[in-house]
DRENMARDO-729819 format. One record per residue (C-alpha): residue number from 1; z, y, x. Coordinates in steps of 0.25 Angstrom, whole numbers, plus 2048, in hexadecimal, padded with zeros to 3 digits. Layout:
# residues N
- num|w|v|u
- NUM|Z|Y|X
...
***
This chain:
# residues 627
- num|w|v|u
- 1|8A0|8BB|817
- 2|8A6|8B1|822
- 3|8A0|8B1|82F
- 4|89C|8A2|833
- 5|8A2|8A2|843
- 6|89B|896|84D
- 7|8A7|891|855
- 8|8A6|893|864
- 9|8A2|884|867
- 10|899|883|85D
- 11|892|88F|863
- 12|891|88A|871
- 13|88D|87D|86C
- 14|881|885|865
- 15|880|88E|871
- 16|87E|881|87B
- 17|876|879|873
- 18|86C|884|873
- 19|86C|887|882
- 20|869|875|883
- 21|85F|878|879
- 22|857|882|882
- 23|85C|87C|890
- 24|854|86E|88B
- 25|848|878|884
- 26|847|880|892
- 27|848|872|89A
- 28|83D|86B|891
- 29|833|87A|893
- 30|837|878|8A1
- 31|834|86B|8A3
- 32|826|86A|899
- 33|823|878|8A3
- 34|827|872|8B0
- 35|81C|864|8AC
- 36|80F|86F|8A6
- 37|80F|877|8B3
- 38|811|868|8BA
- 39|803|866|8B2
- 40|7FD|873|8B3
- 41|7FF|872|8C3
- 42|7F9|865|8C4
- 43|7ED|867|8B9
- 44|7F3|85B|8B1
- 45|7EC|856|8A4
- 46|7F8|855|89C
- 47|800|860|894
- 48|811|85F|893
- 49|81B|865|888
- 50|826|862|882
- 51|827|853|87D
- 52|831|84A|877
- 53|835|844|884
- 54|837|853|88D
- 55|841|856|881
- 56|848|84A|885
- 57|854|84B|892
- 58|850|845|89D
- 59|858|837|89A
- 60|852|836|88D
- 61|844|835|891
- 62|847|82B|89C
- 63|84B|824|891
- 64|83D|822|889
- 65|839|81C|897
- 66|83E|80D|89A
- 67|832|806|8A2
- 68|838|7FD|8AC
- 69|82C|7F8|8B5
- 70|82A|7EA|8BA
- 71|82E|7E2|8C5
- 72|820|7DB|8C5
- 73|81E|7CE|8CD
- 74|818|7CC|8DA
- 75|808|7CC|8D8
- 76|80A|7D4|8CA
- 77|806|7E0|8D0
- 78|7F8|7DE|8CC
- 79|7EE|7E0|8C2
- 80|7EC|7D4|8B7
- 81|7E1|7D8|8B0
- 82|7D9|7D1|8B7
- 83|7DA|7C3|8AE
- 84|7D8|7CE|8A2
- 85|7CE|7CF|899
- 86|7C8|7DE|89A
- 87|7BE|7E7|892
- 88|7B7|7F1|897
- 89|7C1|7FF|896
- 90|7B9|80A|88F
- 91|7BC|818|893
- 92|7C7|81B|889
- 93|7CE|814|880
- 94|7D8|815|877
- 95|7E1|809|86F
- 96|7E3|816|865
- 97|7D8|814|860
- 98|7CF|80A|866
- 99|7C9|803|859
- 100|7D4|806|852
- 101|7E6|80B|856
- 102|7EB|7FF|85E
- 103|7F8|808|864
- 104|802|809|85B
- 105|80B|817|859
- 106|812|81F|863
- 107|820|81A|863
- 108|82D|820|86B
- 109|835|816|873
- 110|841|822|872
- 111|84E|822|87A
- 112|84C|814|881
- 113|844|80F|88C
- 114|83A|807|885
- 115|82E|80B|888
- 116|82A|7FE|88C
- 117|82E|7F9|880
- 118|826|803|879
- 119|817|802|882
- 120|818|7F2|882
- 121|81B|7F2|871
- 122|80F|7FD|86F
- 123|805|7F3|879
- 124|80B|7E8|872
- 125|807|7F0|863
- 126|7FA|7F3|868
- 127|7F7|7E5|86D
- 128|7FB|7E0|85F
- 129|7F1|7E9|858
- 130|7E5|7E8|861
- 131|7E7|7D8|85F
- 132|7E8|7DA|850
- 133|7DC|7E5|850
- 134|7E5|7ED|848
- 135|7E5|7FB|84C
- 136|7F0|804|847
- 137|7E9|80A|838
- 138|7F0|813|82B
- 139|7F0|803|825
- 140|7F7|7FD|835
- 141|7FE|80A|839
- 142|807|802|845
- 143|80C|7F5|84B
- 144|81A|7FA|84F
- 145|822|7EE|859
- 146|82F|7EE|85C
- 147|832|7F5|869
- 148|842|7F3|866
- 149|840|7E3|869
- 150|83A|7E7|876
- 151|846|7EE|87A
- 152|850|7E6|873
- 153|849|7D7|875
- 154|83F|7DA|87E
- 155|843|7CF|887
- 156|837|7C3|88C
- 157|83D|7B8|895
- 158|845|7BD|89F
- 159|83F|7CB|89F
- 160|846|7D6|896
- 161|83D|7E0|892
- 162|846|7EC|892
- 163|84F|7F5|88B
- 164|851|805|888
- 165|855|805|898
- 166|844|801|898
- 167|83C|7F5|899
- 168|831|7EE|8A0
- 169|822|7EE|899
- 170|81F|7E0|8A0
- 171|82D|7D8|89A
- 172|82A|7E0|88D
- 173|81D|7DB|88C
- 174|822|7CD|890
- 175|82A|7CE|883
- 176|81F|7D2|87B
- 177|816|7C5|87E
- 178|821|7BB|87E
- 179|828|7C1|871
- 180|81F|7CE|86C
- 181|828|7D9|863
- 182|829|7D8|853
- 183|826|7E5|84C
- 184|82F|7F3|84D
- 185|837|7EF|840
- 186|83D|7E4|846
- 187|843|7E9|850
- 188|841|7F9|84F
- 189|843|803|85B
- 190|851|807|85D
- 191|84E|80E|86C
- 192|85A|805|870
- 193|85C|7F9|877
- 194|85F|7F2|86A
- 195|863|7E4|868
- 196|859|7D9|865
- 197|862|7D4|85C
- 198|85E|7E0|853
- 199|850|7DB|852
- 200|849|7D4|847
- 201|84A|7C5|847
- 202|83C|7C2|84A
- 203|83C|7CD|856
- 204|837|7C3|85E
- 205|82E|7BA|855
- 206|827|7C4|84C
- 207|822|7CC|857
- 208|813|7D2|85E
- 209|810|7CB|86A
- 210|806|7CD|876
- 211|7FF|7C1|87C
- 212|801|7C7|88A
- 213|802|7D2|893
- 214|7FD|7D5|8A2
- 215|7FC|7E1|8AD
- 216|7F1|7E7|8AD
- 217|7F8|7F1|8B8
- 218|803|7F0|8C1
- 219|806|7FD|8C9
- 220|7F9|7FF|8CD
- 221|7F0|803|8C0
- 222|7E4|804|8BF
- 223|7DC|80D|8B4
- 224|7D0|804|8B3
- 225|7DC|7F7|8B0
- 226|7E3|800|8A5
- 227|7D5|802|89E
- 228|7D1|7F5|89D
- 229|7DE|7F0|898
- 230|7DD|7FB|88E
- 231|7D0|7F8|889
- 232|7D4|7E8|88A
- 233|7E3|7E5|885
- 234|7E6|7F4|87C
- 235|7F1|7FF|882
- 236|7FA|7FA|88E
- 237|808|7FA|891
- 238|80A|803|89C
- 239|814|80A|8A6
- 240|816|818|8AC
- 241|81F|81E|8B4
- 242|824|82D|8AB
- 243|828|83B|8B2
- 244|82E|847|8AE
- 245|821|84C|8A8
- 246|81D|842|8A0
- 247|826|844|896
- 248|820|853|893
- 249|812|84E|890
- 250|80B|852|884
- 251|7FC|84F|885
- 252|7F0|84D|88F
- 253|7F0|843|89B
- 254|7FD|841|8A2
- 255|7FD|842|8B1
- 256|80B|844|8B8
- 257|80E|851|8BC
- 258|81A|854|8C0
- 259|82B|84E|8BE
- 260|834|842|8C0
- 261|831|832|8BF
- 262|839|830|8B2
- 263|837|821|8AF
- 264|82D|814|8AC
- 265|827|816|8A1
- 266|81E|80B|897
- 267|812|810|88F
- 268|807|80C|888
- 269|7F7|80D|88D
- 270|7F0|80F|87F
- 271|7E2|816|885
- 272|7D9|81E|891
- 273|7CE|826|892
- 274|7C6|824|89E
- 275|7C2|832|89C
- 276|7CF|83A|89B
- 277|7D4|832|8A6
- 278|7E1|82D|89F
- 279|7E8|822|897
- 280|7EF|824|889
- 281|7FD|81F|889
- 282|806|81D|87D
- 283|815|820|881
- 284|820|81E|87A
- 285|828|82B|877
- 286|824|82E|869
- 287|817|834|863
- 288|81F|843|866
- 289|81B|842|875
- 290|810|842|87C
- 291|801|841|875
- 292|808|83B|868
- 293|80E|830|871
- 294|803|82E|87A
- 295|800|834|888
- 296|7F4|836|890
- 297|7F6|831|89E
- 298|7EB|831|8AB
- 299|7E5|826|8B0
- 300|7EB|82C|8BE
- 301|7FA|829|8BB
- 302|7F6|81C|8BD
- 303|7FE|815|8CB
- 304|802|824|8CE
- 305|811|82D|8CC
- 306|80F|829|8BC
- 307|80C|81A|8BF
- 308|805|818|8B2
- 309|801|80A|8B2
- 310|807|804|8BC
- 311|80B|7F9|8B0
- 312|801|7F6|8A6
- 313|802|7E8|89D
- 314|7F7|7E4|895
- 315|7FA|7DD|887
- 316|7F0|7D1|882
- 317|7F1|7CE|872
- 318|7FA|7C9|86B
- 319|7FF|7B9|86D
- 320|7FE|7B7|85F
- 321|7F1|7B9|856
- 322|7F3|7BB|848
- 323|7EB|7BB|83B
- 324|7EE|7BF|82C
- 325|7E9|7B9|821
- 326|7E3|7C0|815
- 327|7E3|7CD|81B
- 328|7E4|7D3|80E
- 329|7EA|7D2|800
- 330|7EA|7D9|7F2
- 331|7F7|7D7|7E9
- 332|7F9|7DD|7DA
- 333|800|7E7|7D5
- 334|80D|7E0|7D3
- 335|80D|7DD|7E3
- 336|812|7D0|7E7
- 337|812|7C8|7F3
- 338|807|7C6|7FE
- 339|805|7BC|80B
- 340|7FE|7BE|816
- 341|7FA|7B0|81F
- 342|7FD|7B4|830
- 343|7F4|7AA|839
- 344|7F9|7AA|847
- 345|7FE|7A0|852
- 346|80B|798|853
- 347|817|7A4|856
- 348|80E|7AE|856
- 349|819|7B8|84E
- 350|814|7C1|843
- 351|81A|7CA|83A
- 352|815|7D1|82C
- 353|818|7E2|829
- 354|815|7EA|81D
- 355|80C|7F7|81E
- 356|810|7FB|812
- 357|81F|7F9|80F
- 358|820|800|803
- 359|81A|7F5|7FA
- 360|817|7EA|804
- 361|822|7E2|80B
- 362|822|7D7|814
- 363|82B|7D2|820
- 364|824|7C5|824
- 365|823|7C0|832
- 366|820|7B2|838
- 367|81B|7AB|845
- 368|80E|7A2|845
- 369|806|7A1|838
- 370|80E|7A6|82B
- 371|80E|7AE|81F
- 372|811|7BF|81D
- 373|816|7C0|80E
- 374|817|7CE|808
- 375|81A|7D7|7FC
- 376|814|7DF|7F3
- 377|81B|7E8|7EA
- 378|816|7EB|7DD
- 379|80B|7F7|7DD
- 380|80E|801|7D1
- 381|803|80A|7D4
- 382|7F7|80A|7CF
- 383|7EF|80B|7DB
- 384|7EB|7FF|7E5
- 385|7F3|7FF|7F3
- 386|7F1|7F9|800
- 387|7FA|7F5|80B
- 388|7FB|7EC|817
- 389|804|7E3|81E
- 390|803|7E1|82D
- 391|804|7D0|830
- 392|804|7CD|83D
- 393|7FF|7D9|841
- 394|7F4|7D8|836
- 395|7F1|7E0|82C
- 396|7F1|7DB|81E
- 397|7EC|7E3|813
- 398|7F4|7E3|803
- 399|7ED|7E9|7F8
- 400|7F4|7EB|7EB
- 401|7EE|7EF|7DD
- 402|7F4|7FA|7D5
- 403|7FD|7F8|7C8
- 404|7F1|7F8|7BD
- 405|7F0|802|7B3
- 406|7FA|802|7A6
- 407|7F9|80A|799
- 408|804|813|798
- 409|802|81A|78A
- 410|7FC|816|77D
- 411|7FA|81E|773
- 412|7FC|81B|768
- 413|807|813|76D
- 414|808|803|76C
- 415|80E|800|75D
- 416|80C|80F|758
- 417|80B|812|749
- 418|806|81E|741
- 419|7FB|822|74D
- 420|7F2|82C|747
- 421|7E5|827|744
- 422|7DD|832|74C
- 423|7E4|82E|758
- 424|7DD|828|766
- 425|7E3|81C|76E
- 426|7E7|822|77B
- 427|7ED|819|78A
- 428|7F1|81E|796
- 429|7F2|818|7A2
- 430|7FB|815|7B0
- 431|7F1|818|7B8
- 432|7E3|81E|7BB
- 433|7D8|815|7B5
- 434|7C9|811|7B4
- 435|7C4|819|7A8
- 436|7B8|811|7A8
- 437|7C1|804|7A5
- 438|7C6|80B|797
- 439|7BC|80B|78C
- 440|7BB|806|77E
- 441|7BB|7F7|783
- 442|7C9|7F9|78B
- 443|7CF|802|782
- 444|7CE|7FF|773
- 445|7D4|800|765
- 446|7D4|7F7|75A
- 447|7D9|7F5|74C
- 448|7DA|7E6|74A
- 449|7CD|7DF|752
- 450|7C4|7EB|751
- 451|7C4|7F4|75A
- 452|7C5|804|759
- 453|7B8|80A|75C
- 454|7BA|817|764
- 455|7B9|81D|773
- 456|7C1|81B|780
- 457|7C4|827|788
- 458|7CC|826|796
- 459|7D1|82E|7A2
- 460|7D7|829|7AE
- 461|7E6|827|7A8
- 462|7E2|826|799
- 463|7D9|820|78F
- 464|7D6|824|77F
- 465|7D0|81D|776
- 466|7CB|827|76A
- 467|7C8|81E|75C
- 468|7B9|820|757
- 469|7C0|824|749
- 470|7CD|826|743
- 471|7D6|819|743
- 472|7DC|812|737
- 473|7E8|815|72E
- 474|7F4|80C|72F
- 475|7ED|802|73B
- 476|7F1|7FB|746
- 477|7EA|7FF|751
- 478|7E8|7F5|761
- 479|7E4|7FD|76D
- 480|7E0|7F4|77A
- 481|7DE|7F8|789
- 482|7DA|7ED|78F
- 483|7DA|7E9|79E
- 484|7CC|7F0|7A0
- 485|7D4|7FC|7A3
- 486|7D5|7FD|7B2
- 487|7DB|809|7BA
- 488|7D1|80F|7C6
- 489|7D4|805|7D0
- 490|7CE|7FA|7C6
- 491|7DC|7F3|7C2
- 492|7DD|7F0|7B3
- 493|7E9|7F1|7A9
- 494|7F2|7E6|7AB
- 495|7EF|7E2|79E
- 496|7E9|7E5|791
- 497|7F0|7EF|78A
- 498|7F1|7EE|77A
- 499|7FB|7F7|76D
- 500|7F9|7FB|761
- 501|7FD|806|757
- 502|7FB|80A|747
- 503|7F3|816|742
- 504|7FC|81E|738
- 505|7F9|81F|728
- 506|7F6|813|720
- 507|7E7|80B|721
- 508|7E1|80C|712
- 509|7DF|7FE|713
- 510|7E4|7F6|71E
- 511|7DC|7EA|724
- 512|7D8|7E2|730
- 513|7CE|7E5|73A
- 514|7C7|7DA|736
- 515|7C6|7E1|729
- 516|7BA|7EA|730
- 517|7C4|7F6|735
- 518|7C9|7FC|729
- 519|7D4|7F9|720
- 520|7D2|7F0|713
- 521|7D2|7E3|70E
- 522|7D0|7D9|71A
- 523|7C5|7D0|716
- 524|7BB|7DB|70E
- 525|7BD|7E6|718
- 526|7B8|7D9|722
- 527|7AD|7D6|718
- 528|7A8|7E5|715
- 529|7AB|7EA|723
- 530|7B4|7F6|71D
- 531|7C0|7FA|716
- 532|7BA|805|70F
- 533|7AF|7FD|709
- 534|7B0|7FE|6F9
- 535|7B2|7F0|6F6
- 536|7BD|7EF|702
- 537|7C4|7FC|6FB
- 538|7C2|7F6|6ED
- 539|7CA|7E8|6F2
- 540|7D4|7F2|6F9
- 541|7D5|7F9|6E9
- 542|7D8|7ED|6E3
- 543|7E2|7E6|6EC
- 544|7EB|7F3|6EC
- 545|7E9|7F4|6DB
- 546|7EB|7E6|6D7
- 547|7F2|7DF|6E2
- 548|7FC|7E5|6E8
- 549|803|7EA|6DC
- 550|809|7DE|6D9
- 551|812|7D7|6E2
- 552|808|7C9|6E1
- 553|7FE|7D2|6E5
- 554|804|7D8|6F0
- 555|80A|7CA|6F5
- 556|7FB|7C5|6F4
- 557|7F6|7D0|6FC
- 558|801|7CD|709
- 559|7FC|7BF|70A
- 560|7EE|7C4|70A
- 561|7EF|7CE|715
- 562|7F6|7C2|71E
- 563|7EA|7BA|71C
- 564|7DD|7C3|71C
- 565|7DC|7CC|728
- 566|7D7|7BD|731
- 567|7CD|7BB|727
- 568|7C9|7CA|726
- 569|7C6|7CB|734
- 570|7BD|7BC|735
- 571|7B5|7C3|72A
- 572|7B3|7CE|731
- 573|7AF|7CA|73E
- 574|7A2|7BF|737
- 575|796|7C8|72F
- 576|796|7BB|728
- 577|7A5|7BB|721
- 578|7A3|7C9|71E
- 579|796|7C5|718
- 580|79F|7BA|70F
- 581|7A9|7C2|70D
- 582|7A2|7CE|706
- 583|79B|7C7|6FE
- 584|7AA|7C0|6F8
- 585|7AF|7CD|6F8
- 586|7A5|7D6|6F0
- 587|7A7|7CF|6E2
- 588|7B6|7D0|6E4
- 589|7B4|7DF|6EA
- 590|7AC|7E0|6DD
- 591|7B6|7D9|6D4
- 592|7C3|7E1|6DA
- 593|7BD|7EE|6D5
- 594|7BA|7EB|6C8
- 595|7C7|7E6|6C8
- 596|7CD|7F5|6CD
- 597|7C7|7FA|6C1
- 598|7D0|7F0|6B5
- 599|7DD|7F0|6B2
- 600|7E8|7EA|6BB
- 601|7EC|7DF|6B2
- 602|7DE|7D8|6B3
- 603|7E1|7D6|6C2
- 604|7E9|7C8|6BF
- 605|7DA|7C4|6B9
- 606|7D4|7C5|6C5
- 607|7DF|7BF|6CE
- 608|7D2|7B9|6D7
- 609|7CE|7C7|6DA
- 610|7DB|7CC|6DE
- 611|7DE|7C1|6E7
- 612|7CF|7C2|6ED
- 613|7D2|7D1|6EE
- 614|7DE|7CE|6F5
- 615|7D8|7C6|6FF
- 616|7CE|7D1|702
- 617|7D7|7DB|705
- 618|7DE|7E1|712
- 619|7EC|7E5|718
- 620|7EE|7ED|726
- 621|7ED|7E4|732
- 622|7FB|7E7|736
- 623|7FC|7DB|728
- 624|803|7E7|720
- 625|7FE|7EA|712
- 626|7F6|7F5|70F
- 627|7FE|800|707
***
């Protein structure tokens, strides 16, 4: 066997990627050490580790910085609450779940300096949802803006929000009142400078806005201002300043400890507790850091090294009120297409998103009052679903019905011949159904007009009906399922389902169901209510010896079974015809037999007889002779 040798500079490279690997490894145990003995010494509240910012180089992490702070006017630095509306705070809060989620998911502003960007769009979300009164639910998982315009568009006036080299919260903010942000599909986040010429072309019409902002600090906060703001306006846009330490928390309430001012950095102020002494602060550097994106810090950092704080804005509702009329629809199972009416004022924008792409589409934006139009594919299940739309950041609700139930084997098969007549009539079905919807009125069998006595037996995907008796020679046979059949969820068949099929052998004498359900002559099995009554079987005697033996005879007898199965079955159906119609038959019943017992070559004297005979006497009801 041949030795694999590993060149000398593949080797090395091995060899010093290894020794880089453990130099970082021993740096990051040194560096996580050097800030837990920082908070031991100091009795901290706060535990460190490694996180997905210490595993970064020191260059990479300045880089998910970017606050730029303000050159505020003269007579800005104080605080404007003042002219503000404010509700008692209570001694915690939390928008996470305060009646409901109004702050949207943890996002990760990754290698760009937009954390402004980042902290205004989440107070900007936020705003938008406490406005609406829809909290983030399974049925409203998120309303996700575009930070990419910020960075790539953000700019209001004169005043340019920023870039990846950072941005300043208050020009940011100016952008969102003057022009507000579309949603992340227009324009998604590329942790780039970009190009606004790579956004959507209603970037800055179909947009979220706010209807104002203020200070409620401005480097001298104040606790007591933050909670009212809190409990007034929903989470804050704030600013802070980050050392070396910071990026190592893990859990527990931040307090610095120990390293290096590393940059400005922009937050968002979601809660407090009054109790533990701290807010609770949504950053920007994923879910992987920190408490699942969130940090704890004290009410202490405040105006001190950290200088929590010392910029804190306040957002008022949105400029724009919207309404959505209905606020639900149902549709069929062949889908189709919906509308849903949007109510708001004159270029207040608006746009309209499916939560259910997979069978609902939509794309409609507008500005003022206008129209959302949507689709609904077709619903081959056979189940009801349910799905929503968000409408100018309403939620409309779409219900579609299941496909209804269809039969998908019949046995006997529609058309089939020679079915033994033993055999019980069987469906089955598409789908789970209402056994109590198939009985003996749903699910029937008839020869001619009358119906098939017997019983109906029915599982969830099947049915059988099992005739009282065996069924007739040679007979066509109808079986019906009618629209009474309905699956679990209550939704009929489409339609009524109707075949047929012949029983094997040859009927004795054929006849029509009018004919009282047996085979024989038409009209006197109507009149004596049976084929196998004596005077019936004596008229049957005579037309098979003295009629169809000759071809007059048998000509004769062709034109009467065209003409007699309608007048069998009026007699039938009236005790009086049947009445009339025995008593005319009885002397010619009486007459055929004597006439069974002479000589054929006396039947010409009694051509009356025959012809009567004739007209007394059956065929199938398929119109085919009897044999």
């Amino acid at each position: 066997m041949r030795k694999t040798r590993i060149g000398i500079p593949l080797f090395l490279t091995i060899l010093l990627a290894t020794l880089l690997t453990l130099s970082v490894s021993a740096a990051l145990a040194g560096e996580v050490a050097q800030v837990r003995a920082a908070i031991a010494e100091k009795q901290a509240k706060w535990q460190a580790g490694e996180t997905s910012m210490t595993r970064l180089s020191p260059a990479e992490r300045r880089q998910r910085l970017g606050l730029v702070k303000p050159v505020l006017a003269a007579g800005a630095e104080v605080m404007v609450m003042a002219d503000l509306p404010v509700v008692g705070a209570p001694p915690s809060l939390d928008w996470r779940e305060n009646g409901g989620n109004f702050v949207t998911p943890v996002r990760n502003q990754g290698g760009c300096g937009s954390c402004w960007a980042f902290a205004t769009a989440a107070a900007l979300e936020s705003s938008v949802l406490r406005e609406a009164n829809t909290p983030i639910t399974t049925e409203n998982p998120d309303l996700n803006l575009s930070e990419q315009v910020l960075v790539s568009c953000g700019t209001s006036g004169s005043n340019d929000a920023g870039s990846c080299s950072g941005g300043v919260i208050q020009y940011a903010s100016d952008y969102i009142r003057d022009t507000g942000l579309p949603l992340e599909t227009c324009y998604p986040y590329t942790a780039t400078d970009g190009s606004c010429g790579s956004a959507c072309g209603t970037y800055n019409t179909a947009t979220y806005r706010i209807a104002s902002w203020a200070h409620v600090t401005t480097t001298s906060p104040a606790v007591s201002a933050i909670r009212d703001a809190l409990a007034s306006y929903g989470p804050l846009v704030t600013t802070m300043d980050v050392y070396t330490d910071f990026y190592s928390y893990s859990g527990g309430v931040y307090t610095y400890t120990t390293g290096s001012l590393e940059g400005g950095h922009a937050v968002l102020i979601v809660g407090y507790s009054d109790a533990g002494q701290y807010f609770i602060v949504k950053n920007s550097w994923g879910a992987g850091w920190g408490e699942s994106g969130y940090f704890k810090i004290a009410y202490s950092e405040l105006g001190t090294t950290v200088n929590f704080g010392d910029y804190t804005l306040r957002y008022t509702g949105s400029a724009c009120s919207y309404s959505i009329s209905p606020g639900s629809q149902s549709l069929g199972y062949a889908g189709g297409s919906g509308s849903v009416s949007v109510a708001t004022q004159s270029g207040c924008a608006w746009t309209a998103a499916s939560n259910a792409p997979s069978w609902i589409t939509t794309s409609a934006s507008g500005t003022g009052n206008g129209t959302a139009t949507f689709s609904v594919a077709a619903n081959t299940g056979a189940k009801t679903r349910t799905g929503t739309l968000t409408v100018a950041g309403r939620t409309h609700t779409v219900t579609q019905a299941g496909a209804p139930p269809s039969i998908t084997n019949r046995n006997p098969a529609s058309g089939a011949t020679g079915v033994a007549t033993g055999t019980p009539v069987t469906v089955d079905f598409s789908e789970t159904m209402n056994v109590a919807s198939i009985g003996t009125s749903s699910f029937t069998l008839k020869q001619g007009a009358t119906t098939v006595s017997g019983s109906v037996s029915a599982t969830s995907l099947s049915a059988t009906l099992t005739p009282s008796s065996s069924l007739t020679p040679g007979t066509a046979y109808t079986v019906t399922v009618t629209t009474a059949v309905q699956d679990d969820e209550g939704v009929a068949l489409a339609s009524e389902s109707s075949w047929s099929f012949t029983t094997a052998g040859t009927a004795p004498v054929t006849g029509s169901s009018g004919g009282g359900g047996g085979g024989g002559c038409f009209i006197a099995t109507a009149a004596f209510g049976s084929a196998l009554e004596p005077r019936v079987v004596t008229l049957q005697e005579f037309r098979d010896v003295y009629l169809r033996p000759s071809i007059s005879g048998r000509a004769f007898v062709e034109l009467y079974y065209m003409l007699s199965p309608s007048l069998a079955d009026l007699i039938a159906a009236d005790e009086g015809l049947r009445a009339g119609a025995r008593a005319m038959l009885t002397p010619i019943a009486d007459a055929s037999d004597a006439l069974l017992g002479a000589k054929a070559e006396t039947v010409g004297m009694f051509g009356w007889i025959g012809a009567a005979a004739l007209l007394l006497c059956g065929i199938r009801r398929d119109g085919r002779a009897s044999r």
